[in-house]
C-alpha positions, -999 to +999 in steps of 0.1 A: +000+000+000+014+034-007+004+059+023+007+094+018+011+115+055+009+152+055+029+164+082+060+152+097+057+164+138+055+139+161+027+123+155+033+117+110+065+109+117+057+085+145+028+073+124+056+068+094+081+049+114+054+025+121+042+022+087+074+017+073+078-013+090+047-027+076+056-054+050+044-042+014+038-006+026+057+022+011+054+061+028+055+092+019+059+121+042+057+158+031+067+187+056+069+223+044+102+222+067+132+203+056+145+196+093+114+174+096+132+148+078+152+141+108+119+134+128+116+100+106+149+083+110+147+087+151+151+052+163+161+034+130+189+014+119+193+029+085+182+061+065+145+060+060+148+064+021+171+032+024+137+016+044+122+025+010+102+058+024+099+089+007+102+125+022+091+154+001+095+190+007+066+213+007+033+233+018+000+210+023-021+231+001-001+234-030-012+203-053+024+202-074+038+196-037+012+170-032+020+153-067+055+153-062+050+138-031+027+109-049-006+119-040-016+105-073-007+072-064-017+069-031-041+044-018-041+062+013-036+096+028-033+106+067-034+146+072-018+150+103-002+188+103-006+211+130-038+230+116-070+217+118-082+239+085-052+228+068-066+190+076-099+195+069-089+213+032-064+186+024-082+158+034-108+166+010-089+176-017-075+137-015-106+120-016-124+146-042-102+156-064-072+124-065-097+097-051-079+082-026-094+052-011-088+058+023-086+093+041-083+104+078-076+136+090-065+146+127-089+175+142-079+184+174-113+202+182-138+184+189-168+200+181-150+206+147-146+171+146-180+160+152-191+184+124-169+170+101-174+133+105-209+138+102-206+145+065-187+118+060-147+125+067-124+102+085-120+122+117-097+110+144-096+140+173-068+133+200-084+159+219-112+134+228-093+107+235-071+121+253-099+135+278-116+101+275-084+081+286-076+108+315-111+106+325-110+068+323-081+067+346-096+092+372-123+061+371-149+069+350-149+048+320-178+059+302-155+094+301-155+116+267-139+095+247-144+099+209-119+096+184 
């Protein structure tokens, strides 16, 4: 599977060391700041381009930097960069207008979330279960928790 992630913090490149490691996955990461790079090879035993990933260079809402980084051929996309509008656009522009297969995008607020995966977008919002786990482990398990 070829999986696109937009945004190389810690959570897409986290995300891409994991992936990486799947067999008969291949990754792309795109980061509008080169340094990010660095971010992906934290705890490896070789350079991730040598694990077969790719790292590309460039801002999430220009579509030459999504082709280059192989949005054309991806069979799945992850928007995972620090803005929740950012997300949202992106993650729309992959399924609408490249028609990837799979799409999820991170929304960190929640009511934002909600809205969103209510008209049909892969939401996963770390703000909810975060407050569901703390409020789990304060002992009440029925606590917030919505991805």
């Amino acid at each position: 599977m070829f999986i696109l992630i937009v945004g190389c913090g810690r959570t897409g490149s986290r995300l891409g060391r994991f992936l990486i490691d799947q067999e008969g996955n291949t990754v792309s990461v795109m980061d509008r700041d080169p340094e990010a790079h660095a971010r992906l090879e934290v705890g490896l035993d070789q350079p991730w381009e040598e694990l077969g990933g790719r790292f590309t260079v460039g801002a999430a809402l220009e579509t030459d930097a999504l082709e280059l980084a192989g949005i054309e051929e991806a069979d799945a996309f992850v928007a995972a960069t620090n803005g929740d509008n950012t997300n949202i656009v992106i993650s729309q522009i992959a399924r609408e207008r490249y028609g990837v297969d799979k799409v999820v995008a991170r929304i960190m607020d929640p009511a934002r979330a909600r809205w969103y995966r209510d008209r049909g977008l892969e939401i996963v919002c770390p703000t909810s279960i975060s407050a569901g786990l703390l409020g789990e482990a304060l002992g009440y398990p029925d606590a917030l928790g919505e991805a």
